[in-house]
C-alpha positions in Angstrom: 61.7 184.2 -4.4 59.1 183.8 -1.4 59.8 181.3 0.8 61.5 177.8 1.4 58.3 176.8 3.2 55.1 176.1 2.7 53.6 177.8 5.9 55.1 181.2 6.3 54.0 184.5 8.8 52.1 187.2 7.1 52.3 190.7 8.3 50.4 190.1 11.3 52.4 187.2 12.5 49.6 185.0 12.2 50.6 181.3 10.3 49.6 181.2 6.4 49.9 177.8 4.4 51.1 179.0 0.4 49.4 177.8 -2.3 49.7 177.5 -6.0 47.6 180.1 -7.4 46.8 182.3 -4.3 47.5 186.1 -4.4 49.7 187.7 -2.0 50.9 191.4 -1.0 54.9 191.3 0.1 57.1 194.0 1.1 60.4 194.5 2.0 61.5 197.2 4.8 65.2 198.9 4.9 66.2 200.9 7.5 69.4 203.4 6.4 70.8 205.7 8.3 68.3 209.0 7.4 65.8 207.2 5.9 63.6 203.6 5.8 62.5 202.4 2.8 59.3 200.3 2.4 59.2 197.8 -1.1 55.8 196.9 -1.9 54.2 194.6 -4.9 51.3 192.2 -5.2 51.1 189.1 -6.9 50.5 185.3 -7.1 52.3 182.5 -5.7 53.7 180.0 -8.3 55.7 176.5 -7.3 59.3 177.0 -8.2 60.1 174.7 -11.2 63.9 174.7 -10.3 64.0 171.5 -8.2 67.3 172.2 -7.4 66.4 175.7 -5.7 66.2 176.1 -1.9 63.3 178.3 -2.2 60.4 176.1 -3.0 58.0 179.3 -3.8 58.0 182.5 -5.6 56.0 185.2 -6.7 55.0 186.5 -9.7 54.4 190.5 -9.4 51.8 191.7 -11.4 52.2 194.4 -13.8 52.4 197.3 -11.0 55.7 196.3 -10.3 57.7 197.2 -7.4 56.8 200.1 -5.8 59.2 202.1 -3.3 58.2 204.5 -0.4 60.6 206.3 1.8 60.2 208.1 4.5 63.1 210.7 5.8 63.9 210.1 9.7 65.2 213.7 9.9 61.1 215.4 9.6 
C-alpha cells in the first residue's frame, strides 16, 4: 500500500501528485530501543483495483525487493 491520496510528501517534504505508471523509491524507518532500522525498495505506482480499499495507490517493488539497513545506537 502507498497512499490514500493522490498528492503525497516525498522525502523532502516537497508536494508530489501519484500517477499510474511513475516510479518511486519508499522507505520505511523504525526506531528500537539499540538500533533504527531503515526499509528501502523501488518501484512503480499502480491504481489499486480493490474499490472497496481505503488506500487508493500501491506499489509494485521491483525484483530487488525490500532491503533492510540497521544501524546500532550503541557505536
Amino acid at each position: 500500500m502507498l497512499s490514500q491520496n493522490d498528492i503525497v510528501n516525498n522525502s523532502k517534504g516537497d508536494l508530489i501528485m501519484l500517477k499510474e505508471g511513475m516510479s518511486v523509491k519508499i522507505f520505511e524507518y523504525n526506531d528500537y530501543e539499540n538500533e533504527e532500522e531503515f526499509l528501502l525498495a523501488e518501484g512503480i505506482v499502480e491504481r489499486n483495483p480493490d474499490l472497496d480499499s481505503q488506500c487508493k495507490w500501491l506499489c509494485r517493488i521491483d525484483e530487488n525487493g525490500i532491503r533492510n539497513e540497521t544501524n546500532n545506537k550503541e557505536n
